[in-house]
N, C-alpha and C positions, 0 to 999 in steps of 0.2 A: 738344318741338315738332318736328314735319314736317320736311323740308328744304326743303320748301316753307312758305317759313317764313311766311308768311299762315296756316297752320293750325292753328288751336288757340292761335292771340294769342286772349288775355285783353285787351278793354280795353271802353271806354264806349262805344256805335254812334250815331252820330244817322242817320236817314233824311236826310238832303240829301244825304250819302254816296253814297245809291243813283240821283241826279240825272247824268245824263252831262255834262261840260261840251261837246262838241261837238249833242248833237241832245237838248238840254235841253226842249222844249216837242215833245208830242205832237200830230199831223197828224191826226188822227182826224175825223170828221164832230162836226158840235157835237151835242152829245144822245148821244154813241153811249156806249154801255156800257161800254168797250172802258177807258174815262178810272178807272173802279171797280174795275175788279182791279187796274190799272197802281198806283194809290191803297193800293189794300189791302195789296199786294205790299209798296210802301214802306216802308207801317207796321208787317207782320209783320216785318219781316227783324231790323232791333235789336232785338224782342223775341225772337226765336231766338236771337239775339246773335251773328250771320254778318253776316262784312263783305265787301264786294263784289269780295273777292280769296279769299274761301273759298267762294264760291259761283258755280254755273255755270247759264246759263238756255237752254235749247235749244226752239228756235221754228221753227216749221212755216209753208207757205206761205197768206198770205191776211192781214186786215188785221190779225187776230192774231199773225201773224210778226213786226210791227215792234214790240211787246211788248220782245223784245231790246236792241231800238239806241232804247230810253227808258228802258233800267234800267241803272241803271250794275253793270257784276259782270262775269266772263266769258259772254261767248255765242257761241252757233253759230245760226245761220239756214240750218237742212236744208231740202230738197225737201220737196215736200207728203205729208204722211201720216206723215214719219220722224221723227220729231223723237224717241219713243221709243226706236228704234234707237240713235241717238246718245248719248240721255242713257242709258242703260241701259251703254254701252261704256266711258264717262265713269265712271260709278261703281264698275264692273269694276274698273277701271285704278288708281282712285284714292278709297276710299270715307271717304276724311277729307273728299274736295269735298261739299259738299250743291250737289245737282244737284234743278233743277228745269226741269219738260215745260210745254212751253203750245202750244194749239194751239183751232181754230173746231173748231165741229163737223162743218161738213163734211169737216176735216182728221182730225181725229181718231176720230168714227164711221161717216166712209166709208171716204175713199182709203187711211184708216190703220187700219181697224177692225182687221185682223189684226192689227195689233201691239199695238193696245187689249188685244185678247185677251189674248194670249198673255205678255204682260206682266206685266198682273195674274195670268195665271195662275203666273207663275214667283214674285209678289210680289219685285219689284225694289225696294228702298227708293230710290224717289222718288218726287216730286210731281208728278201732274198736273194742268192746269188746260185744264179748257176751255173754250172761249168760249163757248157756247150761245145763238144769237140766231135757231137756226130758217131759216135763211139762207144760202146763197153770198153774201158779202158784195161782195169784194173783185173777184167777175167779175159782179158790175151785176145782185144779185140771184133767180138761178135757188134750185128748190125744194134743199135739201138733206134729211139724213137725218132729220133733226128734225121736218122744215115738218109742220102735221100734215094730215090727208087733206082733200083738197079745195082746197087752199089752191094757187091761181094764179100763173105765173109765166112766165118765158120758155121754161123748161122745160115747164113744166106746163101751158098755157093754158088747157085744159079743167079745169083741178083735178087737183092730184094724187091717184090712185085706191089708193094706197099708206098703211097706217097707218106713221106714225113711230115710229122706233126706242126705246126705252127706255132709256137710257143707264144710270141709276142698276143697273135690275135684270140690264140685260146686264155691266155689272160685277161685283156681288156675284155672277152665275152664273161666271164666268169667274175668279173669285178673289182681288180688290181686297180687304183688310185694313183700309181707312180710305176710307170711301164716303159723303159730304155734298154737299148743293146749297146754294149761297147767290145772292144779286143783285146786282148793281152799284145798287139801289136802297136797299141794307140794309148800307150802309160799315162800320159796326160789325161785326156777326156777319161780315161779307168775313172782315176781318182778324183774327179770333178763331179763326174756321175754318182759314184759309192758316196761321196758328201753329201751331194742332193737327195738320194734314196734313204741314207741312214737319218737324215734331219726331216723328212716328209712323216708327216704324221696320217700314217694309214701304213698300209700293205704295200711295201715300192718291191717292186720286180725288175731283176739284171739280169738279162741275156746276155751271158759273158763269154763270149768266145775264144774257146782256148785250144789251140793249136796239140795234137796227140802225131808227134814227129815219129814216135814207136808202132802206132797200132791203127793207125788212118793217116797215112801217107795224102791221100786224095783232096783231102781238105786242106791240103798246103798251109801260109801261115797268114790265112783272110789278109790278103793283102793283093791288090793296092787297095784300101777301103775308102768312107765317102762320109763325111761327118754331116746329114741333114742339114744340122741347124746352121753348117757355112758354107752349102752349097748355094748357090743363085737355081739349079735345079728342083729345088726342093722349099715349100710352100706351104705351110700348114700349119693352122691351129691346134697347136697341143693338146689344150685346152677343151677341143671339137670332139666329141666320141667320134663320128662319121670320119670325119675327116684323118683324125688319129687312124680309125681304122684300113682305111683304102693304102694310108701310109706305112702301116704294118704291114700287108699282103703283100705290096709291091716288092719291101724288102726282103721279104721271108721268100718271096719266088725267086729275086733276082741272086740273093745269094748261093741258090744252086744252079745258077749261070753262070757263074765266078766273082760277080760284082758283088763285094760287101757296104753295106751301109748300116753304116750306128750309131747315134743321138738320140735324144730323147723322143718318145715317142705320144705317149699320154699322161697329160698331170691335172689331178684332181685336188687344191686343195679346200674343197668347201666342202666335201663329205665328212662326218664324223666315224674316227676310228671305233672298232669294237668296244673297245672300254668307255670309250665316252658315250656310246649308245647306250652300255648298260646301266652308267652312272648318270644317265639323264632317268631311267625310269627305276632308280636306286635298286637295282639289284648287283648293285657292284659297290663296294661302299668307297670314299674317298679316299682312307688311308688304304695302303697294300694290305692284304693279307699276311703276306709273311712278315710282315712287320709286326702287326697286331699280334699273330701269338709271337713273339718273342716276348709282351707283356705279361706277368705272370696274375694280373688281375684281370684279364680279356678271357671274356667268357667263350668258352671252342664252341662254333656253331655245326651240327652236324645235317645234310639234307635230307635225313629221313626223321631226326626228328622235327623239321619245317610240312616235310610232307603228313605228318601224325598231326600237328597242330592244324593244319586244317580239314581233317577230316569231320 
């Protein structure tokens, strides 16, 4: 065991665990989607079998930020767009934590998009979740990256003249390892999916679509949706980049036709995650770092004095 000794207890998890006792009941708008991944989240965690002292949730700004202070576990509530950053530092430091990302979309494929990128492109083993409602929730419904073309707002009032972003596919381009969509309408596959993404070792990405009943009426409540993996429509190796992708696109188009679809979309597990690339060519060393200075004999290594050593 850790010395952080919550790491790697063995014991039995209930989800009421992950219930805070100070801000026990979510503030959300009634109807809003926001209640389904909070849901899901609950239900995955004991079946990963992390208890809310091995696990860390870093949340972004917007109504998806308060995600955090409704789950019980360590959290950070960063600025808008970073929540990456953070969690990605977090798992640096200490890759026993399972760290998980949450953020809207406007957080995550706007003000945060580069670090969406780049992210995935390094495959950080964490999870991302994001809120997908199509929307600026939280600042009284302006278009975000999502809204799709034409669609009115205070930003937009003529209609926005902009096609929306593709999330799924600009992942798999960018290098996401574990890339699925599911809905706060479909509680089951949530939490089967959130299992698979938090236990995949790399960078897993969740297109999570949550229904904003207050500030995007249009997007109603992705319903009636279409779960690939049990459709007889639907055909494809996961596993296939090409074929993952053609299956991305189709979805990402037909749900601003009205048709939702969501299951898994691409799963890579033979890449190695960031940390195990660094610690193949040892610049990442095997125990964590925060571990290591908790020793009071562990010598602190600083990068400028590595970069004077070899000069």
């Amino acid at each position: 065991m850790s010395v952080f000794s919550a790491i790697g207890e063995e014991r039995e998890i209930d989800r009421d665990e992950f219930t805070p006792g100070i801000e026990p009941q979510a503030t959300w708008c009634p109807g809003c989607g926001d209640f389904g991944v909070l849901k899901a989240l609950k239900q995955a965690m004991p079946e990963v079998g992390r208890t809310p002292d091995e696990t860390l949730l870093v949340t972004g700004i917007g109504c998806s930020g308060k995600l955090s202070s409704y789950f019980e576990s360590y959290g950070f509530h960063s600025i808008h767009g970073r929540s990456l950053p953070v969690a990605r530092a977090a798992k640096l430091a200490n890759p026993g934590l399972e760290v998980i990302a949450a953020g809207g979309d406007g957080d995550g494929y706007g003000i945060g998009g580069n670090h969406f990128m780049h992210t995935a492109r390094e495959n950080h083993d964490i999870t991302y979740i994001v809120f997908n409602n199509e929307i600026f929730g939280l600042t009284k419904g302006q278009t975000s990256p999502t809204s799709p073309k034409g669609h009115k707002s205070k930003t937009q009032p003529h209609g926005s003249a902009k096609d929306p972003v593709r999330p799924m596919s600009l992942s798999l381009a960018s290098g996401s390892s574990y890339i699925a969509r599911t809905a706060a309408v479909n509680p089951n596959q949530a939490k089967e999916i959130l299992i698979e993404a938090i236990e995949h070792d790399g960078f897993a990405h969740v297109d999570f679509l949550t229904q904003c009943p207050t500030w995007n009426k249009d997007a109603k409540q992705y319903v009636p949706y279409t779960d690939v993996q049990d459709s007889d429509e639907f055909d494809f190796d996961v596993t296939d980049r090409r074929e993952a992708a053609d299956a991305m696109y189709d979805a990402e188009s037909r749900l601003y036709e009205g048709e939702v679809l969501t299951g898994r979309f691409y799963v890579d597990e033979e890449r190695p995650s960031y940390t195990e690339e660094k610690q193949a060519t040892d610049e990442m060393p095997e125990a964590p770092l925060a571990e290591r200075y908790l020793d009071e004999d562990s010598e602190w290594e600083r990068s400028a004095d590595l970069l004077h050593h070899h000069r």
